[in-house]
VOPAGU-2260 file (C-alpha; in pm, 1 decimal, decimal comma):
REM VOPAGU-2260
SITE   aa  ch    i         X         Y         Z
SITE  UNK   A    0   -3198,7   -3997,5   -1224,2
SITE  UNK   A    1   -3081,4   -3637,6   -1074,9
SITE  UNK   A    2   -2742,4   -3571,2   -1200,3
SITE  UNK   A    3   -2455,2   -3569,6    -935,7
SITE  UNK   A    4   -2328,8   -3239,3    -894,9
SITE  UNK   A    5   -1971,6   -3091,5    -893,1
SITE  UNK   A    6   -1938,9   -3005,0    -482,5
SITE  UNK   A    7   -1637,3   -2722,8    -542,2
SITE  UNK   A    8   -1829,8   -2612,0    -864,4
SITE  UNK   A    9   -1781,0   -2190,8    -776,0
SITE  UNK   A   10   -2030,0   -1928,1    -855,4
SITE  UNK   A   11   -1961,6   -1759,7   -1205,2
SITE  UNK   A   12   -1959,4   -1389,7   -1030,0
SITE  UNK   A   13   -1709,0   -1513,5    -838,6
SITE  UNK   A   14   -1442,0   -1685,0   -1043,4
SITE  UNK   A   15   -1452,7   -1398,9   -1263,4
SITE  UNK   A   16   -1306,7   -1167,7    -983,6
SITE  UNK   A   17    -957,5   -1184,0    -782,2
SITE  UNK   A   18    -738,6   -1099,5    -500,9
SITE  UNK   A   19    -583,8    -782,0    -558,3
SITE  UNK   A   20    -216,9    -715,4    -620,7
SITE  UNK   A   21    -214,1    -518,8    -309,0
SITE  UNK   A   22    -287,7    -797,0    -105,6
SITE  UNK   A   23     -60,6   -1098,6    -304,0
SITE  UNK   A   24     245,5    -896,6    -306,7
SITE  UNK   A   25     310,8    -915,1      68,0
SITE  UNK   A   26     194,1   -1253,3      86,6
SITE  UNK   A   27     509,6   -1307,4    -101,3
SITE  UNK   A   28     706,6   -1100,6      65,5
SITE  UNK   A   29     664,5   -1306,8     381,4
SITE  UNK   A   30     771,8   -1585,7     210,4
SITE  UNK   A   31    1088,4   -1450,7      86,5
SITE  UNK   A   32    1154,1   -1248,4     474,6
SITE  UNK   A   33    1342,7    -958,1     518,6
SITE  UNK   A   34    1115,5    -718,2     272,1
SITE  UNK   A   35    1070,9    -301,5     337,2
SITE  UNK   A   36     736,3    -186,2     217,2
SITE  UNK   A   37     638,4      64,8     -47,3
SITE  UNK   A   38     339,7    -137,4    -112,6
SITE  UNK   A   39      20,5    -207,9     122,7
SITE  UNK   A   40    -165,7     108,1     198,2
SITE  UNK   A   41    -154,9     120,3     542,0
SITE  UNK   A   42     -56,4     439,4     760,8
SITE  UNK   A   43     202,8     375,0     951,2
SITE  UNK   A   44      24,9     587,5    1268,4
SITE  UNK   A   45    -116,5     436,7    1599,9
SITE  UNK   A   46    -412,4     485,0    1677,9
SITE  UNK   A   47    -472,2     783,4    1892,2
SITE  UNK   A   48    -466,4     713,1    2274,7
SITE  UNK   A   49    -818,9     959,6    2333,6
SITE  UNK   A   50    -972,5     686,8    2103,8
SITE  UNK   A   51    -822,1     401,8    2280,0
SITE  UNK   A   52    -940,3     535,1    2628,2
SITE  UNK   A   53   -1282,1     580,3    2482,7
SITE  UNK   A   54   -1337,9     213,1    2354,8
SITE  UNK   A   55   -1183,7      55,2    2693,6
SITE  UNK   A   56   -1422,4     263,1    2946,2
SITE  UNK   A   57   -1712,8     196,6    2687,1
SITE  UNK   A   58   -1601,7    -181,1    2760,7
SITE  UNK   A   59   -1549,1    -182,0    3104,4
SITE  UNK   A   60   -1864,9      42,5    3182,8
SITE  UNK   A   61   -2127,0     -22,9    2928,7
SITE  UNK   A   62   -2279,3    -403,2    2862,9
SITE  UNK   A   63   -2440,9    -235,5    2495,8
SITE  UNK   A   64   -2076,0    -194,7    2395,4
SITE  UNK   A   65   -2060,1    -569,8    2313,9
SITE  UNK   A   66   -2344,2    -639,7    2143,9
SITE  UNK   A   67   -2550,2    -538,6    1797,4
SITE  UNK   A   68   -2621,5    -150,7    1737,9
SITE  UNK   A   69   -2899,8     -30,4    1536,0
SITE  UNK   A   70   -2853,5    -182,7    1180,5
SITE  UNK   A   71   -2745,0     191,8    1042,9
SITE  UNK   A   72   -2506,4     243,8    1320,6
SITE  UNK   A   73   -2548,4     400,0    1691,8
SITE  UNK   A   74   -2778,1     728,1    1692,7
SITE  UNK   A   75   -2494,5     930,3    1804,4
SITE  UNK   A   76   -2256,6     838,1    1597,1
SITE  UNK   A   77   -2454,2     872,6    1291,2
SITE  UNK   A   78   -2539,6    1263,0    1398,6
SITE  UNK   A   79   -2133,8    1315,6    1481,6
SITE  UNK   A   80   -2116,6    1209,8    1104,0
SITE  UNK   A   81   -2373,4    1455,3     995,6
SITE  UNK   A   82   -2265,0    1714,8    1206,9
SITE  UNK   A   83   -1888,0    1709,1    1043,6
SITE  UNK   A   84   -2028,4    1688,3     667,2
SITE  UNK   A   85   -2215,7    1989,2     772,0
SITE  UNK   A   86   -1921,9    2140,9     906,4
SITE  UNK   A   87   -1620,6    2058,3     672,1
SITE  UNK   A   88   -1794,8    1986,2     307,6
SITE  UNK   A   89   -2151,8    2173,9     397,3
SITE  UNK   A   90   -2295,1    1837,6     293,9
SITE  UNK   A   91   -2683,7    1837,5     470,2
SITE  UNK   A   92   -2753,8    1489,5     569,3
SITE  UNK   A   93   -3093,8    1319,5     793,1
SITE  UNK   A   94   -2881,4    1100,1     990,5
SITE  UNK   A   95   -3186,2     885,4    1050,6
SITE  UNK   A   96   -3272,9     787,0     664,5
SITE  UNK   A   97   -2946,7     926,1     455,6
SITE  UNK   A   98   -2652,9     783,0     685,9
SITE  UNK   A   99   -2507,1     464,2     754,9
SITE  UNK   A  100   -2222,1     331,1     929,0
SITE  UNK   A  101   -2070,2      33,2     740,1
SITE  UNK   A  102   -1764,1    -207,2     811,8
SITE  UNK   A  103   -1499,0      16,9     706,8
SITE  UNK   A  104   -1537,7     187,2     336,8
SITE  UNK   A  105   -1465,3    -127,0     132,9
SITE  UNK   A  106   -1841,5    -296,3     301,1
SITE  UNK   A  107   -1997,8      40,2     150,6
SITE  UNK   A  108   -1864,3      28,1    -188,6
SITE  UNK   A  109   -1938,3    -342,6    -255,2
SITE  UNK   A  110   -2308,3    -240,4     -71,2
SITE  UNK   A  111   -2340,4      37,5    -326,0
SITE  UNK   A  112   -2242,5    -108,8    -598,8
SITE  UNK   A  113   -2468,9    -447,5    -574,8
SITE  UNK   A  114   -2774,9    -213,2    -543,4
SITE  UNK   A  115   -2683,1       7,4    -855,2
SITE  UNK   A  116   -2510,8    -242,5   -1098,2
SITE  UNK   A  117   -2685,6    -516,8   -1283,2
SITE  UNK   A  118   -2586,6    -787,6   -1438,3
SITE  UNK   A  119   -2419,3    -635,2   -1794,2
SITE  UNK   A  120   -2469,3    -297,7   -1685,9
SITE  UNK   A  121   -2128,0     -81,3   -1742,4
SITE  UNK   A  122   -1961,3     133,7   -1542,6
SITE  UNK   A  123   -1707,7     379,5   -1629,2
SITE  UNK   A  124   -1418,3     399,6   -1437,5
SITE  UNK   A  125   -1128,3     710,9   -1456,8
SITE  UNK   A  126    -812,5     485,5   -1463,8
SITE  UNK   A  127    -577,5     368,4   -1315,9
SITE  UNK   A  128    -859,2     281,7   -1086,6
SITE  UNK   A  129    -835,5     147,7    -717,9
SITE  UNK   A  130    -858,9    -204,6    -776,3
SITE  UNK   A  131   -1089,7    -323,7    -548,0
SITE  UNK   A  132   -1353,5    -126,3    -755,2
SITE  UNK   A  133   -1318,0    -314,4   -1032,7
SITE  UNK   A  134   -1363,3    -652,8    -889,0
SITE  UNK   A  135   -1682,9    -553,3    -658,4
SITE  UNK   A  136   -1822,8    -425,8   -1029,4
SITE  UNK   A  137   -1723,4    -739,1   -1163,3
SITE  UNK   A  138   -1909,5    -926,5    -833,9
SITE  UNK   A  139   -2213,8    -769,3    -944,9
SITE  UNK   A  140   -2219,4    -889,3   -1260,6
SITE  UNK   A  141   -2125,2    -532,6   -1426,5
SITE  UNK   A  142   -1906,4    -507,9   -1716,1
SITE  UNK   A  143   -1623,2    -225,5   -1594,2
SITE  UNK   A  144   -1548,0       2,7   -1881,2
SITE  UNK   A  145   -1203,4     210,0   -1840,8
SITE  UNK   A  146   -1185,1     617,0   -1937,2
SITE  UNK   A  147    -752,7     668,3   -1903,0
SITE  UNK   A  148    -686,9     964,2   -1716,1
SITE  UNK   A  149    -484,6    1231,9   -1874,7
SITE  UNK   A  150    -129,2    1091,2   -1888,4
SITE  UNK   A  151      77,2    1417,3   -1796,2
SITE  UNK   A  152    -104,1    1505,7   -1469,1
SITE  UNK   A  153    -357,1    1243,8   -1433,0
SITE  UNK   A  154    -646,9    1476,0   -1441,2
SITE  UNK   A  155    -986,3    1381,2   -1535,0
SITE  UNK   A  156   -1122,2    1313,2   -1921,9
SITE  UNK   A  157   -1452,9    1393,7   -1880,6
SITE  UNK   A  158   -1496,5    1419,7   -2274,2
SITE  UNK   A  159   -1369,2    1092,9   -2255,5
SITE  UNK   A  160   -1572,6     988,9   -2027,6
SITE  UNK   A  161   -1891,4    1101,2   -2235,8
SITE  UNK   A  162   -1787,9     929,2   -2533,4
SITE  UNK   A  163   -1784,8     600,1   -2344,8
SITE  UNK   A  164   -2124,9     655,7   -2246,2
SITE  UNK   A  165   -2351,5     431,4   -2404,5
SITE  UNK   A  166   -2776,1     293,7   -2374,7
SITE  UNK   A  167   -2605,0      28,9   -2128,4
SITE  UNK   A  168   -2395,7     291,3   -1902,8
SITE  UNK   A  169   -2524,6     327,1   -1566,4
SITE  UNK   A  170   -2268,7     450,7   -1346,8
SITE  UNK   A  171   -1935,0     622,2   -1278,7
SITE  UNK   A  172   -1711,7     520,7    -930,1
SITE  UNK   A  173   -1428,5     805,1    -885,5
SITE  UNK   A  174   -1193,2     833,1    -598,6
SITE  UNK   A  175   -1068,3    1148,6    -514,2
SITE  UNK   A  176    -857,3    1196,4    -397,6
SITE  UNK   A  177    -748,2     875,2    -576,2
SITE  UNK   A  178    -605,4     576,2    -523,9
SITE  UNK   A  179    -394,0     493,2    -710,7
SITE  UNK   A  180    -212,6     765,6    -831,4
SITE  UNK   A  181    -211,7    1089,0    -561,2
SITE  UNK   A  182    -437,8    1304,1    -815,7
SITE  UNK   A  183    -668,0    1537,3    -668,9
SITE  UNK   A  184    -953,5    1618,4    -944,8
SITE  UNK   A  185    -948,0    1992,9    -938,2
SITE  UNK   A  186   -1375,5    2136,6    -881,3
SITE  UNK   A  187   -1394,9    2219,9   -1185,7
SITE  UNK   A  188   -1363,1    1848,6   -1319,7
SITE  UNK   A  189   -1600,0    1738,8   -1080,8
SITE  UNK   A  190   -1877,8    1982,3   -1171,0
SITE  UNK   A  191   -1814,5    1846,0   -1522,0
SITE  UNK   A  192   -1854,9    1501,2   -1402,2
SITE  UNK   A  193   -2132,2    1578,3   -1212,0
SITE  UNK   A  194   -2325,8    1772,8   -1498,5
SITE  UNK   A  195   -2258,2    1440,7   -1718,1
SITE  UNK   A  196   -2423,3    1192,7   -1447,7
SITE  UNK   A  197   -2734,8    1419,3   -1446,5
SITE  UNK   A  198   -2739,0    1490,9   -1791,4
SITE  UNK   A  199   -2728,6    1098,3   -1888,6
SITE  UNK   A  200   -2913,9     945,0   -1586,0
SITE  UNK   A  201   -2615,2     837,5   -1426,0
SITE  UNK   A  202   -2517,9     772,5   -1084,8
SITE  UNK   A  203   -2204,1     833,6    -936,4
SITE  UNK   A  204   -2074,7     651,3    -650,3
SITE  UNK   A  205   -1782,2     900,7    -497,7
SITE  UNK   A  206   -1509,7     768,3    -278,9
SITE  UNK   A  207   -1400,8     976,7     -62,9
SITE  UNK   A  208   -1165,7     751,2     182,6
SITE  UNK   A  209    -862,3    1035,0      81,1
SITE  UNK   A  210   -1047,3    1308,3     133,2
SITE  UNK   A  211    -826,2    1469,2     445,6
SITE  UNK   A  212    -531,1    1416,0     285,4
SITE  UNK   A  213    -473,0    1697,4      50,6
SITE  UNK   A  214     -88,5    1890,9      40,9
SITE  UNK   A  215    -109,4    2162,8    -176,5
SITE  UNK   A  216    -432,1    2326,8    -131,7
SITE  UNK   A  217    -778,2    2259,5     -18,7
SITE  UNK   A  218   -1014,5    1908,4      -3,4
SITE  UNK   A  219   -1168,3    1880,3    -326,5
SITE  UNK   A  220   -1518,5    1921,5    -384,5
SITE  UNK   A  221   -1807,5    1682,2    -243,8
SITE  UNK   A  222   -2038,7    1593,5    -517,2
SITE  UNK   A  223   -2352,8    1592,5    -229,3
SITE  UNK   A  224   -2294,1    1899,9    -148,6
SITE  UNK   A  225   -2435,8    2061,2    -503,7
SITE  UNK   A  226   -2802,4    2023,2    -420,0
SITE  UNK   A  227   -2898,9    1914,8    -803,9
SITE  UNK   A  228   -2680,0    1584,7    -803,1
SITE  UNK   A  229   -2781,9    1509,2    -423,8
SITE  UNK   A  230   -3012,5    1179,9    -581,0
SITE  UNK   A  231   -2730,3    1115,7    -858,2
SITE  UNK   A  232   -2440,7    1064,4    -586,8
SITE  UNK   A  233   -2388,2     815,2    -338,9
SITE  UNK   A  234   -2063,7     885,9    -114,0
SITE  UNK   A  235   -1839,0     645,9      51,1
SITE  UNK   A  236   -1565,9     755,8     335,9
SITE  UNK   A  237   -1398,1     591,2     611,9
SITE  UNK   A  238   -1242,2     611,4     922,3
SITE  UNK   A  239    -928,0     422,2     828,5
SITE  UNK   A  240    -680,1     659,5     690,1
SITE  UNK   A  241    -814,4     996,9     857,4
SITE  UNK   A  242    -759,3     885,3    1213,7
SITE  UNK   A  243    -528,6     572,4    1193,0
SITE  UNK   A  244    -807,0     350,3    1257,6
SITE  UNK   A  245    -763,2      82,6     957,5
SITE  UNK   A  246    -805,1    -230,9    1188,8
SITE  UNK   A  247   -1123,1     -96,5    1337,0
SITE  UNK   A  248   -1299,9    -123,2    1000,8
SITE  UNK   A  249   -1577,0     121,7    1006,1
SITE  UNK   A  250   -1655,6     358,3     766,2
SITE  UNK   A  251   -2012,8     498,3     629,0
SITE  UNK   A  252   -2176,2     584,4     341,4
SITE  UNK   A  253   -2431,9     903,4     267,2
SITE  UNK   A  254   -2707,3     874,4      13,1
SITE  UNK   A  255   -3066,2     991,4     -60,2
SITE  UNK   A  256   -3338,5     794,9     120,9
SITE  UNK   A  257   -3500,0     627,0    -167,8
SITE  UNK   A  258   -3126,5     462,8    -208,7
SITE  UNK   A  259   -3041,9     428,2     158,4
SITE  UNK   A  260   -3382,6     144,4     164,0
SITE  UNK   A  261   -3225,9     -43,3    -118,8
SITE  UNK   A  262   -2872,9     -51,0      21,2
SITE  UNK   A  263   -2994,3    -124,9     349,6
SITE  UNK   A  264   -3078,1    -461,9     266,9
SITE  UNK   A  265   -2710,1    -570,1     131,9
SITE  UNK   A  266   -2541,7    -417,0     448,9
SITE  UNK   A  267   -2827,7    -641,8     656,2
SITE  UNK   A  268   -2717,6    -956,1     440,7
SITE  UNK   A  269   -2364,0    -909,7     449,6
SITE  UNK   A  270   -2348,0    -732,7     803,9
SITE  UNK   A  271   -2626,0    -684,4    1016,7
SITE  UNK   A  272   -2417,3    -317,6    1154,3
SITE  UNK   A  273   -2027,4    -229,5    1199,2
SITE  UNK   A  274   -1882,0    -386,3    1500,9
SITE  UNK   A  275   -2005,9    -158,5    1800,2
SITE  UNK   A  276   -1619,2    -115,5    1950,2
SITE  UNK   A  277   -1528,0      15,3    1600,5
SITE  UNK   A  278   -1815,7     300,1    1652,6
SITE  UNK   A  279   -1707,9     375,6    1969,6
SITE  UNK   A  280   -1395,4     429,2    1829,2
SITE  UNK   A  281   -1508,1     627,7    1503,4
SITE  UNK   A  282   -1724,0     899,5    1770,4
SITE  UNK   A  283   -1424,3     926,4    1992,5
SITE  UNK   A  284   -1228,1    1052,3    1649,4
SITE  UNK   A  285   -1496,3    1270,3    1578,1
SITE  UNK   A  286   -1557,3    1436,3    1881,4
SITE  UNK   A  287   -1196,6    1409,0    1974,5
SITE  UNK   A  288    -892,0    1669,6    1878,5
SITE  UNK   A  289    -842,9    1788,5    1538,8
SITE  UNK   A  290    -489,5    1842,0    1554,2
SITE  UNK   A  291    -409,1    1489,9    1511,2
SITE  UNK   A  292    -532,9    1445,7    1136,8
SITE  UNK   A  293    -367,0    1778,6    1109,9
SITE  UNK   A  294     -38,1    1645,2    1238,4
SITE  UNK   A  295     -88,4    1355,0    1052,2
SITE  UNK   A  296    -137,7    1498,7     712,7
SITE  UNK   A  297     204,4    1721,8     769,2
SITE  UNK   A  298     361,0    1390,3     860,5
SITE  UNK   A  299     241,3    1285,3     494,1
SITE  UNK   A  300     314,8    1589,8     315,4
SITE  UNK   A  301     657,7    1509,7     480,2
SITE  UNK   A  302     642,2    1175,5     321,4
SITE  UNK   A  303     535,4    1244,7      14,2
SITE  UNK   A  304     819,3    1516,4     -33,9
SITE  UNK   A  305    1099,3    1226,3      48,6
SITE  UNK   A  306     946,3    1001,5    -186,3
SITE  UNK   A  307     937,2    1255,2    -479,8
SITE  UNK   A  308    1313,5    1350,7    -380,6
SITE  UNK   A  309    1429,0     985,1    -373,1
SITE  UNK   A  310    1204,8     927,1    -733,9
SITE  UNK   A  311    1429,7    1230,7    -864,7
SITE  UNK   A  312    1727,6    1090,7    -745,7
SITE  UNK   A  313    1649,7     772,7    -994,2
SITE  UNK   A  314    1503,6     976,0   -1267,4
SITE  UNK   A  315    1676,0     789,2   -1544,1
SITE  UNK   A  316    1477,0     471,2   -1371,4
SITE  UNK   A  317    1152,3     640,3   -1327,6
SITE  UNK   A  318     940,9     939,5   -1381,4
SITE  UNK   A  319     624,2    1045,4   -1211,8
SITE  UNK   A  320     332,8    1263,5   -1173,1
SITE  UNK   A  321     387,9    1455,8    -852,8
SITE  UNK   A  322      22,6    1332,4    -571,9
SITE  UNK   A  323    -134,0    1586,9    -481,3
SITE  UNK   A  324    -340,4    1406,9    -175,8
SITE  UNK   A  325    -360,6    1028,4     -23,6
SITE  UNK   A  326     -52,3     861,7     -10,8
SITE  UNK   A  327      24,9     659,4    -356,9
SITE  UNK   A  328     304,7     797,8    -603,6
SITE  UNK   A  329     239,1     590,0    -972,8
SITE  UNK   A  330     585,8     612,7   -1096,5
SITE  UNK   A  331     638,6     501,0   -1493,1
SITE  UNK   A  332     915,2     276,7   -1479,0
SITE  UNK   A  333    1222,4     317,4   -1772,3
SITE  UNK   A  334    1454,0      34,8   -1674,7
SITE  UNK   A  335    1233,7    -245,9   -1815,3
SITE  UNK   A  336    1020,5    -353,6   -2132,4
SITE  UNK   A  337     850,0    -617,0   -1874,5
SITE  UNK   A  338     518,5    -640,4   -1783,6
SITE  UNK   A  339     464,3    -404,5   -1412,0
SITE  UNK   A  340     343,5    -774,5   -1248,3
SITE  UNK   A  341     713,1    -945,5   -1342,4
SITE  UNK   A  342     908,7    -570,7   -1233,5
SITE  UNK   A  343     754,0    -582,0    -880,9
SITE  UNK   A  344     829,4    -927,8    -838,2
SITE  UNK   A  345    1167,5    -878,7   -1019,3
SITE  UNK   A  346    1224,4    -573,3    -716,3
SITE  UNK   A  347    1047,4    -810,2    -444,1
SITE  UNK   A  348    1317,5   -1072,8    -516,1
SITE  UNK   A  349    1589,1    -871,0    -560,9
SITE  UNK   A  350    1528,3    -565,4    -362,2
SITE  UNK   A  351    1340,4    -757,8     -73,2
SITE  UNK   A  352    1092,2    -413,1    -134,6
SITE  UNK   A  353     731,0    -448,9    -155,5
SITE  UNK   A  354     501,2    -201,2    -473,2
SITE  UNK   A  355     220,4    -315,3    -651,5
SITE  UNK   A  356     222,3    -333,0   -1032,6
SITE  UNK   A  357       2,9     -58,1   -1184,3
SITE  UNK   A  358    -192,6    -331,2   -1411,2
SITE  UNK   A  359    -358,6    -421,9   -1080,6
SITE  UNK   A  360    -590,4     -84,0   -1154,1
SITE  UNK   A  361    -656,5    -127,7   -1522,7
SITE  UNK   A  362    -441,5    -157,0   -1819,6
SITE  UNK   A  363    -356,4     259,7   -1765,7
SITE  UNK   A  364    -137,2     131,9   -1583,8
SITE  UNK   A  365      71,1    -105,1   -1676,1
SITE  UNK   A  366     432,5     -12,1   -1724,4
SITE  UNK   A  367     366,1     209,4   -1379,0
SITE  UNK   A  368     390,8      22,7   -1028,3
SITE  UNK   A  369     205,1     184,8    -678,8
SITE  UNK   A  370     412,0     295,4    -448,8
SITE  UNK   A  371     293,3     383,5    -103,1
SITE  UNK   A  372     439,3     669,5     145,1
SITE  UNK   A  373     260,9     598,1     442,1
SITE  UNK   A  374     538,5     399,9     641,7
SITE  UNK   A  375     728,6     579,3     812,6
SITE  UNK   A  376    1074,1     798,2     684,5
SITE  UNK   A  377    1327,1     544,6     773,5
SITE  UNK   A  378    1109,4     290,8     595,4
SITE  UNK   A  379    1083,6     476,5     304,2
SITE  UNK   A  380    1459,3     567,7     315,3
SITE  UNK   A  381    1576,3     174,0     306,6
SITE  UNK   A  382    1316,1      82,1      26,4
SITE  UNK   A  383    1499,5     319,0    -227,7
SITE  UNK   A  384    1834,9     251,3     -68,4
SITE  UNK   A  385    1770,7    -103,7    -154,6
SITE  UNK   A  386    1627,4       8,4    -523,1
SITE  UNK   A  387    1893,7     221,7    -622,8
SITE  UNK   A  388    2152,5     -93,5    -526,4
SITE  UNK   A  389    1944,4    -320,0    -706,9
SITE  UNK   A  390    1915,0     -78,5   -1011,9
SITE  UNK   A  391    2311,9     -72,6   -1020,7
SITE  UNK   A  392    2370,9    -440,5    -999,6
């Protein structure tokens, strides 16, 4: 007799991952009504008009605009790509076998790490880490392995780093700039972590969502563009954050051919190709105006300067490393011995203000929570109103 089995029984790579912080906390928030948000990130920017126009003639005018593209994207787009890593990072890319267009940045992670990780494989992680990374490591089966950054600026360990290395280490994901704290890892650290992926075997898979979004000097380093890690580094970017296209969800992802077969088949699993609207969109941002990401980057910088000042204004409540790039400030928080998870609901409750508790990216950082300056000034200006009331209750 064939046993009955349990209908709702769940896969074990699944119930071993979860929904991020990022996500729950405004689900509460609607519940409770009324909430300001330092929390989601989400750019508070329209999407430009130029890009707009584009996708509605492309509607109106052309039948291919509603149906499939090319499994690695449309032709053009993918040379726009390769054209603008050539331009901006001097990145050399064959847009026919080393770029694809994915559904938004988060479809090329999870795509490059199912076809690198294996099941008990470890991969180190500089954290706090973006969350999401560590639950599409834990999808795969991969056993995440945490290197803290350095505490006072949170720059890079890479000796750390190579002590965690062991026979079952096979890769190292690194945002930067990152999510979650604002740090921008300075060239130098790069070339370090680079020279430790090639030295051990390693691969590195490099998100670069942030990578417009710098204040106080230049975009950091690609790791593609140093031709003798080219085969050690996959890259992820996106169009969400660099031309207010989050809700469009296309990004891409560059690698070396002999990668790009393997990864091919998870994006034709999971995806067949990014929605062809969305790359209509993403080559009307390339080809269109760059003064837009400029003006939105100064809007940021503007941002991020408010945020710090209000911080300072509650320095006995918090202190913080100042971000250099995205849009995340990872304040330590001095008011309370609780765990972050129980101070942002503590603030969601009482504050009616949205942040994410740092132990959503790794225990570095708990006793921190996220906050996010990419709504806009008045936005920002209520959320710490409502703090520094709370604080003084």
């Amino acid at each position: 007799m064939v046993a009955k089995m349990n209908p709702h029984r769940v896969s074990r790579r699944v119930s071993r991952i979860e929904i991020s912080a990022t996500k729950e906390m405004p689900i509460l928030a609607a519940r409770i009504g009324g909430c300001v948000s330092l929390g989601q990130g989400i750019p508070s920017f329209a999407t430009p008009p130029h890009i707009i126009e584009a996708v509605c003639a492309a509607l109106r005018n052309d039948p291919r605009a509603g149906k499939y593209s090319l499994q690695t994207g449309m032709p053009e787009l993918r040379a726009a790509i390769a054209a603008h890593l050539l331009e901006t990072k001097g990145v050399a890319r064959d847009p026919e076998k080393e770029i694809l267009v994915t559904v938004g940045g988060m479809e090329a992670l999870v795509a490059a790490i199912l076809t690198v990780v294996e099941q008990g494989d470890e991969v180190l992680l500089p954290a706090p880490t973006y969350a999401s990374h560590i639950e599409q490591i834990l999808l795969a089966e991969g056993v995440p392995v945490f290197v803290p950054l350095q505490r006072e600026n949170w720059g890079l360990d890479v000796e750390g780093m190579e002590r965690a290395v062991t026979a079952r280490t096979r890769a190292i994901v690194v945002c930067n700039p990152s999510n979650p704290t604002g740090a921008v890892f300075g060239d130098d650290e790069m070339r370090a972590l680079g020279a430790l992926a090639r030295r051990h075997g390693l691969v590195i898979i490099s998100d670069e969502t942030y990578d417009a979004l710098v204040y106080d000097g230049p975009s950091p380093l690609s790791l593609e563009s140093v031709a003798e890690w080219r085969d050690h580094v996959i890259t992820v970017a996106s169009f969400s954050k660099k031309y207010a296209l989050t809700g469009w969800r296309v990004g891409w992802l560059t690698a070396s051919s002999v990668w790009m077969e393997q990864i091919m088949k998870v994006h034709d699993a999971a995806a067949i190709c990014a929605p062809t609207p969305a790359q209509i969109a993403a080559l009307a941002a390339l080809r269109g105006p760059a003064s837009g990401v400029e003006e939105m980057r100064q809007a940021l910088r503007r941002r991020r300067d408010l945020c710090c000042e209000r911080l300072d204004a509650l320095g006995d409540a918090f202190s913080y490393v100042r971000p250099g790039g995205a849009f995340y400030v990872m304040p330590r928080y001095h008011f309370s011995a609780a765990p972050s998870r129980q101070v942002a609901v503590d603030i969601l409750h009482g504050a009616r203000v949205i942040t994410v508790p740092g132990s959503n990216y790794g225990a570095a950082g708990e006793g921190h929570l996220r906050l996010s300056f990419g709504g806009d000034e008045d936005e920002i200006n209520e959320a710490f109103d409502r703090i520094g009331i709370w604080l003084r209750r």
